[in-house]
N, CA, C and O atoms as a DFTB+ gen file, in Angstrom:
492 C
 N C O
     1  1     -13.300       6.761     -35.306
     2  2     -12.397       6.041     -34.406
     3  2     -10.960       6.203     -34.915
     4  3     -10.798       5.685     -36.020
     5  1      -9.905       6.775     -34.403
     6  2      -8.570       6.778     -34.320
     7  2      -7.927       5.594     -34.568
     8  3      -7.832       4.805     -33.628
     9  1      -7.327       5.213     -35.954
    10  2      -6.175       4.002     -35.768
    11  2      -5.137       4.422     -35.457
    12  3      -4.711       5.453     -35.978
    13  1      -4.323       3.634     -34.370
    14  2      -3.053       3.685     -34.014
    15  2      -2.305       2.715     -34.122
    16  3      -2.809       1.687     -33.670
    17  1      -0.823       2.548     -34.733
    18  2      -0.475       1.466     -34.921
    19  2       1.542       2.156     -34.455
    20  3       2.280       3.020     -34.927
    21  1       1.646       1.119     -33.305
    22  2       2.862       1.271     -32.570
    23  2       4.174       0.509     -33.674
    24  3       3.998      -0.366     -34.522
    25  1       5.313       1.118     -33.337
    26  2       6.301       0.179     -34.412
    27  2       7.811       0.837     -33.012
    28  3       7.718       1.470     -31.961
    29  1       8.733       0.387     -33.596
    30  2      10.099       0.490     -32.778
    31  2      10.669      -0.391     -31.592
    32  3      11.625      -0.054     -30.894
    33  1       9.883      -1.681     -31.448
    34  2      10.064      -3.025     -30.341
    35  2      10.784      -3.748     -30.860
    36  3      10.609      -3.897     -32.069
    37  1      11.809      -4.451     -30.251
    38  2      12.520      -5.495     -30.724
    39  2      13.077      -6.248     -29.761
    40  3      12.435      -6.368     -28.717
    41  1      14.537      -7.000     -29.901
    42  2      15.101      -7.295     -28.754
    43  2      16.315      -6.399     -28.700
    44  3      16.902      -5.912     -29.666
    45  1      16.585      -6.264     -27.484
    46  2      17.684      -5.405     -26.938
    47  2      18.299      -5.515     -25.092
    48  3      17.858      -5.399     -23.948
    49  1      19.465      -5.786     -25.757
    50  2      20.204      -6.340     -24.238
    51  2      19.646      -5.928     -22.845
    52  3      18.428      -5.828     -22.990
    53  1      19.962      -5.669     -21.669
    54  2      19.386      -4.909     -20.679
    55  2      20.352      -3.907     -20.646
    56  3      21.416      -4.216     -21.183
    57  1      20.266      -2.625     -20.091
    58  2      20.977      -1.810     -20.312
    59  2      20.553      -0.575     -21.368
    60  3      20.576       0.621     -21.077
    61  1      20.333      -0.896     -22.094
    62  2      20.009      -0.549     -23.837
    63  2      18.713       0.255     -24.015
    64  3      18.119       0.185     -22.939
    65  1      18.148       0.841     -24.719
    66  2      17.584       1.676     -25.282
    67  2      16.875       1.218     -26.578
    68  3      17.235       0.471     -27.487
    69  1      15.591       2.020     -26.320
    70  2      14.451       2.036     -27.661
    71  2      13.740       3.011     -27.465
    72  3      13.459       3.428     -26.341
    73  1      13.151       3.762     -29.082
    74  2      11.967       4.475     -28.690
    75  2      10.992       3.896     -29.854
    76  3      10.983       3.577     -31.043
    77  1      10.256       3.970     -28.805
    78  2       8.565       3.300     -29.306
    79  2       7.733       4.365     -30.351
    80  3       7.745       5.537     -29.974
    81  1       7.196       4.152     -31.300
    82  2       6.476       5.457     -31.990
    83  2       5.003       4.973     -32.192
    84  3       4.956       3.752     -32.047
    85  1       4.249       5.312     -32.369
    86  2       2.603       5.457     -32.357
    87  2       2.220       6.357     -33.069
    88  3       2.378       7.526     -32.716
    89  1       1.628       6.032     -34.236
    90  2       1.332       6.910     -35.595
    91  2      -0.058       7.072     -35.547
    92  3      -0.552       6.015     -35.154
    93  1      -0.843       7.855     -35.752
    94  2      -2.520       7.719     -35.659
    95  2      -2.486       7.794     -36.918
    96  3      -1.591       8.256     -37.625
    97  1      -3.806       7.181     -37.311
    98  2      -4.634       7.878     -38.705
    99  2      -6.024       8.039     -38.422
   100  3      -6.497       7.729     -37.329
   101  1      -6.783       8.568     -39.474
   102  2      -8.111       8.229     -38.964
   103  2      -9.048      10.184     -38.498
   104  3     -10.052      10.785     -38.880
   105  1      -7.693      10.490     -37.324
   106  2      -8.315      11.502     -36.595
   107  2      -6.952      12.176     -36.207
   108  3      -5.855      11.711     -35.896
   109  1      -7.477      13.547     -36.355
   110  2      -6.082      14.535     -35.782
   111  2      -5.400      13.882     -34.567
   112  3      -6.279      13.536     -33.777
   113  1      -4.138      13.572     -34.104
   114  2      -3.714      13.194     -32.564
   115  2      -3.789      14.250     -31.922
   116  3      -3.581      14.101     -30.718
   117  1      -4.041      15.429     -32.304
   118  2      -4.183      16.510     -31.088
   119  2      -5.229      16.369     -30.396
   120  3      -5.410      17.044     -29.383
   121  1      -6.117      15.442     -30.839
   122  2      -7.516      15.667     -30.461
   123  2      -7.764      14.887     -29.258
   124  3      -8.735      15.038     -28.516
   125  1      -6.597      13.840     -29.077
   126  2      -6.526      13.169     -27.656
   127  2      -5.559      13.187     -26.692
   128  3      -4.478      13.715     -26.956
   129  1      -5.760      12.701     -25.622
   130  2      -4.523      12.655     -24.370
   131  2      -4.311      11.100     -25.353
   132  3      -5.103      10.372     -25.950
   133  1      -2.492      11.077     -25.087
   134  2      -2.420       9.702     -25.105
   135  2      -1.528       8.881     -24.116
   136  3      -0.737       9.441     -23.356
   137  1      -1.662       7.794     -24.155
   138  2      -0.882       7.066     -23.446
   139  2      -0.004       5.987     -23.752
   140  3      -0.228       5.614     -24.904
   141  1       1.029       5.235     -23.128
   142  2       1.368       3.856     -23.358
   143  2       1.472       2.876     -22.016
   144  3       1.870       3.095     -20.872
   145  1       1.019       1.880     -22.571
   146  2       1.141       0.685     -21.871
   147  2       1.974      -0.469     -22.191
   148  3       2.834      -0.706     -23.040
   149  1       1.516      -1.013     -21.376
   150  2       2.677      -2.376     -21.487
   151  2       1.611      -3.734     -21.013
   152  3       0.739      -3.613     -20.153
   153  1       1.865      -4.892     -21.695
   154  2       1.416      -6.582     -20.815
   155  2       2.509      -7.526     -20.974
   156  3       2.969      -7.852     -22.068
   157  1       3.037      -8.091     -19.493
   158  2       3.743      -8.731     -19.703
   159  2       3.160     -10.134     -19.746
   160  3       1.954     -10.210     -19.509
   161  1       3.702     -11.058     -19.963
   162  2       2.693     -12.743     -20.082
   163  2       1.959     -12.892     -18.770
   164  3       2.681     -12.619     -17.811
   165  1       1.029     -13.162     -18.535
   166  2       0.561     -13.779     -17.168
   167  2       0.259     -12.408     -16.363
   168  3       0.050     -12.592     -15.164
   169  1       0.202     -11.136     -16.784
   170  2      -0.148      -9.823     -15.860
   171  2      -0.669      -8.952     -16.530
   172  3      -0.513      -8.746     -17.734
   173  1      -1.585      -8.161     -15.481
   174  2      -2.706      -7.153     -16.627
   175  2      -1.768      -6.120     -16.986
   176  3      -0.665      -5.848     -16.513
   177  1      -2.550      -5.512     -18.084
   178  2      -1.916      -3.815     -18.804
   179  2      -2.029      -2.907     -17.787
   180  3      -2.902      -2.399     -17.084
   181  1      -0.886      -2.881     -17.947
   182  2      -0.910      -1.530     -17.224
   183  2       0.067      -0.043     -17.651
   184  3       1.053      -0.169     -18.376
   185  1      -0.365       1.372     -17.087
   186  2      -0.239       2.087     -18.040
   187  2       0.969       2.294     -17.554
   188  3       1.190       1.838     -16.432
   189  1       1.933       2.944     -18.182
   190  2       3.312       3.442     -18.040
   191  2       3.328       5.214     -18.006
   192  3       3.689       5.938     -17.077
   193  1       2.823       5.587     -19.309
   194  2       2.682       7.309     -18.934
   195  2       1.837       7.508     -20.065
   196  3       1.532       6.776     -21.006
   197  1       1.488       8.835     -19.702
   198  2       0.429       9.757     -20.711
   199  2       0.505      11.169     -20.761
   200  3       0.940      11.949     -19.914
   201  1      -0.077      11.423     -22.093
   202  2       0.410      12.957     -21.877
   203  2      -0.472      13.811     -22.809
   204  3      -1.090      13.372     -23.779
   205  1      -0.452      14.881     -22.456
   206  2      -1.982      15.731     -22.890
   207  2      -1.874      16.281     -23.746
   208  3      -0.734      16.659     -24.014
   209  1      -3.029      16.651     -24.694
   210  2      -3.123      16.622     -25.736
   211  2      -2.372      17.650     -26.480
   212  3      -2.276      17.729     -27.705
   213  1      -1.592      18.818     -25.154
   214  2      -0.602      19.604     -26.702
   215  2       0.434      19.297     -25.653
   216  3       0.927      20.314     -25.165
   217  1       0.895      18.149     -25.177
   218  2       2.047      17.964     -24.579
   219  2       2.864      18.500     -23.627
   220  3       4.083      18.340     -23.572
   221  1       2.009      19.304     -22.679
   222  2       2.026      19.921     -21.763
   223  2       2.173      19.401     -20.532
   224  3       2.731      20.071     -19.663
   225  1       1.815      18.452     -20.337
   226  2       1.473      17.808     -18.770
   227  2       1.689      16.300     -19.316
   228  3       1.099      15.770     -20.257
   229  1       2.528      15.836     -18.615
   230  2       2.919      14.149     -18.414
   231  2       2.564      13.738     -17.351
   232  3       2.388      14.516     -16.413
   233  1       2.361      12.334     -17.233
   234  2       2.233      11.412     -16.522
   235  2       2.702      10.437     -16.365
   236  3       2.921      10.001     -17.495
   237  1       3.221       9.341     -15.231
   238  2       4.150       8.516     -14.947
   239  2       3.950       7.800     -13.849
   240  3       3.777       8.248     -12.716
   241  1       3.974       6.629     -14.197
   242  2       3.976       5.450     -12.936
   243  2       4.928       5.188     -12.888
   244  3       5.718       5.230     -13.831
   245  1       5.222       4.741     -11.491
   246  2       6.409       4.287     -10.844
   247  2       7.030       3.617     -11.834
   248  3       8.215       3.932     -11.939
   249  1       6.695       2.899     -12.510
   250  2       7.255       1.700     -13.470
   251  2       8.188       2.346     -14.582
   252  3       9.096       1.969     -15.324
   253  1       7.415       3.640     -14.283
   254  2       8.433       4.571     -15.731
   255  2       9.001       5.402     -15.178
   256  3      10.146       5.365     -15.630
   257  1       8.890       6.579     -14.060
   258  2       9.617       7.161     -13.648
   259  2      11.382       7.380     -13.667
   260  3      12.025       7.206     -12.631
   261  1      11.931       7.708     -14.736
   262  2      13.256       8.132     -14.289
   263  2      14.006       7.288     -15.464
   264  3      15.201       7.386     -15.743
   265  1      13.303       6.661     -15.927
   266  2      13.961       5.628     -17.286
   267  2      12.996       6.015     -18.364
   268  3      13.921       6.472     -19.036
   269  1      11.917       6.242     -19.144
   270  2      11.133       6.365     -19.614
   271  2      10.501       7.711     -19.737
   272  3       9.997       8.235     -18.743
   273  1      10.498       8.402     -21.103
   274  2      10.007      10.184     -21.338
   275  2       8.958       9.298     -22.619
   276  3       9.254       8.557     -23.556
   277  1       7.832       9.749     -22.157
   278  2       6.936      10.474     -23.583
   279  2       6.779      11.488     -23.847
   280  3       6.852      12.315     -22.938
   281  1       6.485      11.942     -25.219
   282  2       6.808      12.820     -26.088
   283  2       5.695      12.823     -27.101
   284  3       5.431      11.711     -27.558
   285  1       4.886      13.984     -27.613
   286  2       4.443      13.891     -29.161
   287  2       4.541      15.236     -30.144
   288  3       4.616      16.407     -29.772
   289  1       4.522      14.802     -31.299
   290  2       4.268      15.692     -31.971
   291  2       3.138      15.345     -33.175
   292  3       2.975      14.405     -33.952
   293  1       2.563      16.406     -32.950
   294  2       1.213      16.403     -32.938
   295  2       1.620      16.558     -35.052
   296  3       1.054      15.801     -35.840
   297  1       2.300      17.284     -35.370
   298  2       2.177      17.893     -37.198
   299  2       2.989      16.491     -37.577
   300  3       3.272      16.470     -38.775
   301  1       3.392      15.421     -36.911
   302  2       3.068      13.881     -37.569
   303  2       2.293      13.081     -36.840
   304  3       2.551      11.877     -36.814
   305  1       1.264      13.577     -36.157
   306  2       0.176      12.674     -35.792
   307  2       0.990      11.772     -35.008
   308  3       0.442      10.695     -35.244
   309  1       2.148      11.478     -34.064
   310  2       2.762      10.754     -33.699
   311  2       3.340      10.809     -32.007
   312  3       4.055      11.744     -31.647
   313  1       2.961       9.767     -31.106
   314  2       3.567      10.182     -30.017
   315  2       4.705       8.845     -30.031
   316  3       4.680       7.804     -30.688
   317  1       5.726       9.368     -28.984
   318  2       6.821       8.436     -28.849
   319  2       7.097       8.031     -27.317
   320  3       6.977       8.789     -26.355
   321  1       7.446       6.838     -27.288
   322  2       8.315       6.673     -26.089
   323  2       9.698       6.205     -25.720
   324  3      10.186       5.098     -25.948
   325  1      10.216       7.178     -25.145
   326  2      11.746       6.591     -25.113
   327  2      12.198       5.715     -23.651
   328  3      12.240       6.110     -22.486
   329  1      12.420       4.758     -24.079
   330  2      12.932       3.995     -22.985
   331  2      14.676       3.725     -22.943
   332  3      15.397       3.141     -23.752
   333  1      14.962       4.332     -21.799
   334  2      16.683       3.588     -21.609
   335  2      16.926       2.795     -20.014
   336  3      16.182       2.770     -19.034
   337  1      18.050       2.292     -20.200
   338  2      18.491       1.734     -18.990
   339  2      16.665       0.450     -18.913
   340  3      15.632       0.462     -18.243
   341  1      17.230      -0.416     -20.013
   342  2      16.123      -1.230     -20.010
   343  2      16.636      -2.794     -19.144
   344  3      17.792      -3.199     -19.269
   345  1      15.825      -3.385     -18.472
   346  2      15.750      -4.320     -17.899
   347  2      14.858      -5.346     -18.078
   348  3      13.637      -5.206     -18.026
   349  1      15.641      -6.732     -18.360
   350  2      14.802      -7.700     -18.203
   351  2      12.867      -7.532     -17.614
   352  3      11.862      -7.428     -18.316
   353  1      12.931      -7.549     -16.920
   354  2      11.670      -7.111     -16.357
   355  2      10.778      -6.308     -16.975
   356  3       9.605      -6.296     -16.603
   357  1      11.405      -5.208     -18.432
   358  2      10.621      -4.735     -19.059
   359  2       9.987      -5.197     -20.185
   360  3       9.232      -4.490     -20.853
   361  1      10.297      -6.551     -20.482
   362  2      10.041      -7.104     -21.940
   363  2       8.692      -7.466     -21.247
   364  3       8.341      -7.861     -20.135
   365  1       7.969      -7.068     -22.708
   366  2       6.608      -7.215     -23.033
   367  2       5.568      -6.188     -23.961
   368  3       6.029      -5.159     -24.456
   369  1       4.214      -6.548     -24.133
   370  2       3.749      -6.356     -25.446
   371  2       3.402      -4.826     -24.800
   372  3       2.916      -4.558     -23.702
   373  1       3.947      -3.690     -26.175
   374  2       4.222      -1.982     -25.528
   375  2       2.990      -1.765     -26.222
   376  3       2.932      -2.590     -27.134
   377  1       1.709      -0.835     -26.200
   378  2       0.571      -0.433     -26.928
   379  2       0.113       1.296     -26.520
   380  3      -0.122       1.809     -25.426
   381  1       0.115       1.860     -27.874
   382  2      -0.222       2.944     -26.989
   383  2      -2.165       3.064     -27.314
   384  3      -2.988       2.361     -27.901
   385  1      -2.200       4.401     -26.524
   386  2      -3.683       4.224     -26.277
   387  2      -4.644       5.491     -26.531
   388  3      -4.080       6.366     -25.875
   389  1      -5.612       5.990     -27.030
   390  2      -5.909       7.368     -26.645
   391  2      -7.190       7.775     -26.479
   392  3      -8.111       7.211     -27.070
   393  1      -7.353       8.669     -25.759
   394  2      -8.123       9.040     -24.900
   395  2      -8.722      10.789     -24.773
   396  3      -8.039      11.797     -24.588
   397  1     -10.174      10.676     -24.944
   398  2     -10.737      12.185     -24.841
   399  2     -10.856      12.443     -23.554
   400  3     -12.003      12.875     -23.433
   401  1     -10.301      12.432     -22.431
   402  2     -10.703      12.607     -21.687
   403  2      -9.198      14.212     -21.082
   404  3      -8.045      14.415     -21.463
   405  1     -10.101      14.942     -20.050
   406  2      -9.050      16.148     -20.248
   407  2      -8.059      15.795     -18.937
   408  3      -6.982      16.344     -18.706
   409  1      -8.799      14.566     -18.008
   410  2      -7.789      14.011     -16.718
   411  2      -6.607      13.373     -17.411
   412  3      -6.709      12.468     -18.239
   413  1      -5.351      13.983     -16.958
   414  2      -4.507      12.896     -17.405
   415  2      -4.147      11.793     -16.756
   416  3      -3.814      11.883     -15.575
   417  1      -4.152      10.679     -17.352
   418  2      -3.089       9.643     -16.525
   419  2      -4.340       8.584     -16.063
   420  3      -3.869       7.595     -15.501
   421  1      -5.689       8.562     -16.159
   422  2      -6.357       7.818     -15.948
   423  2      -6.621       6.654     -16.654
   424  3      -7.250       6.731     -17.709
   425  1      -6.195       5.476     -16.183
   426  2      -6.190       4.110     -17.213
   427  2      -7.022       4.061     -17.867
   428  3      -7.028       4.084     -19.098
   429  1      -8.303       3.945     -16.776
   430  2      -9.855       3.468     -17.139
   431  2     -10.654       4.127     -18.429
   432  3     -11.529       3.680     -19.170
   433  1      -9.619       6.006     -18.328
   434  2     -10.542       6.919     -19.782
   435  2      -9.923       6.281     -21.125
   436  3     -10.247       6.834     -22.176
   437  1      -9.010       5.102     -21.193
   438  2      -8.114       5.500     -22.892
   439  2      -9.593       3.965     -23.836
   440  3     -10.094       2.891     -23.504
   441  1      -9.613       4.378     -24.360
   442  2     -10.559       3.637     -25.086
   443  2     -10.208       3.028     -26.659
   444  3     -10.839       2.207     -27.326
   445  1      -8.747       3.884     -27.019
   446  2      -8.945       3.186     -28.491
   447  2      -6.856       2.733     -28.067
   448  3      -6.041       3.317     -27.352
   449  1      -6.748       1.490     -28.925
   450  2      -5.555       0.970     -29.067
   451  2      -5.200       0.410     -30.227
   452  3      -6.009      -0.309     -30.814
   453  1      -3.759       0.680     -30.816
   454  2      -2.948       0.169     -31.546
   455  2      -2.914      -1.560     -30.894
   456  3      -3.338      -1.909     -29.792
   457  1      -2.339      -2.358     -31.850
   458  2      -1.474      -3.844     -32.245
   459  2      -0.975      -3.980     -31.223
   460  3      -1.532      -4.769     -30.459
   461  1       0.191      -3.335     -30.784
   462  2       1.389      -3.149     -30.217
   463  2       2.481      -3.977     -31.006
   464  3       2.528      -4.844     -31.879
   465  1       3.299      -3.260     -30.246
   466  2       4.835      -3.929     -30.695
   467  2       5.640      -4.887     -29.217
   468  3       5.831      -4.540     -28.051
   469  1       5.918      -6.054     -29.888
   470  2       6.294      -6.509     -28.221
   471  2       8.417      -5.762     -28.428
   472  3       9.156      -5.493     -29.375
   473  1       8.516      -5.743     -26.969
   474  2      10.130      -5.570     -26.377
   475  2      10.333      -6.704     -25.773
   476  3       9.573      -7.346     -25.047
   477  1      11.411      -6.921     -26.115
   478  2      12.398      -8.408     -25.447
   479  2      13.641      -7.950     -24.568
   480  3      14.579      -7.965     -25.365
   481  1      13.976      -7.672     -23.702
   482  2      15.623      -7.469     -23.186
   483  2      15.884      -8.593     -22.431
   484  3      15.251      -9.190     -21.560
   485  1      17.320      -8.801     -23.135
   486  2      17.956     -10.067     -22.556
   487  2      18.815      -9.648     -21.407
   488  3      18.880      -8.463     -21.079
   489  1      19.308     -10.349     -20.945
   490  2      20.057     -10.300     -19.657
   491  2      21.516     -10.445     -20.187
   492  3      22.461     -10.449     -19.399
């Protein structure tokens, strides 16, 4: 089983910028698609983007589209997410996720998760 453990959340104004990192141990990260998600208080996880296992093909929900790039590199076992032009509305607990499966972008395949790190943006 893959540990993943997310770090780079904090608080940060709206407007503003973070990138999220997700370190595996355990198991090569090439060996999965991965993803990130998000829960905000009171609403289910849901995924933001994912991306295949040699970083070839991304994926993106509306929620991330156009503010939000993932990224990995695989020779530090590490995928990232960069978020800018952040908004209130985005604070909440970020987790990434990963997944053998060769579909990308499917919630239902990611099976193993990091802690997460929560994001705060103030107004």
């Amino acid at each position: 089983q893959v540990q993943l453990v997310e770090s780079g959340g904090g608080l940060v104004q709206a407007g503003g910028s973070l990138r999220l990192s997700c370190t595996a141990s355990g198991h090569t990260l090439s060996t999965y698609q991965m993803g990130w998600f998000r829960q905000a208080p009171g609403k289910e996880r849901e995924l933001l983007a994912a991306i295949s296992r040699t970083g070839g093909i991304t994926y993106y929900t509306d929620s991330a589209k156009g503010r939000f790039a993932i990224s990995r590199d695989n020779a530090k076992n590490t995928v990232y997410l960069q978020m800018n032009s952040l908004k209130p509305e985005d604070t909440a607990a970020y987790s990434c996720a990963a997944s053998t499966s060769s579909i990308v972008g499917r919630s239902a395949d990611f099976h193993s998760w990091g802690q997460g790190t929560q994001v705060t943006v103030s107004s």
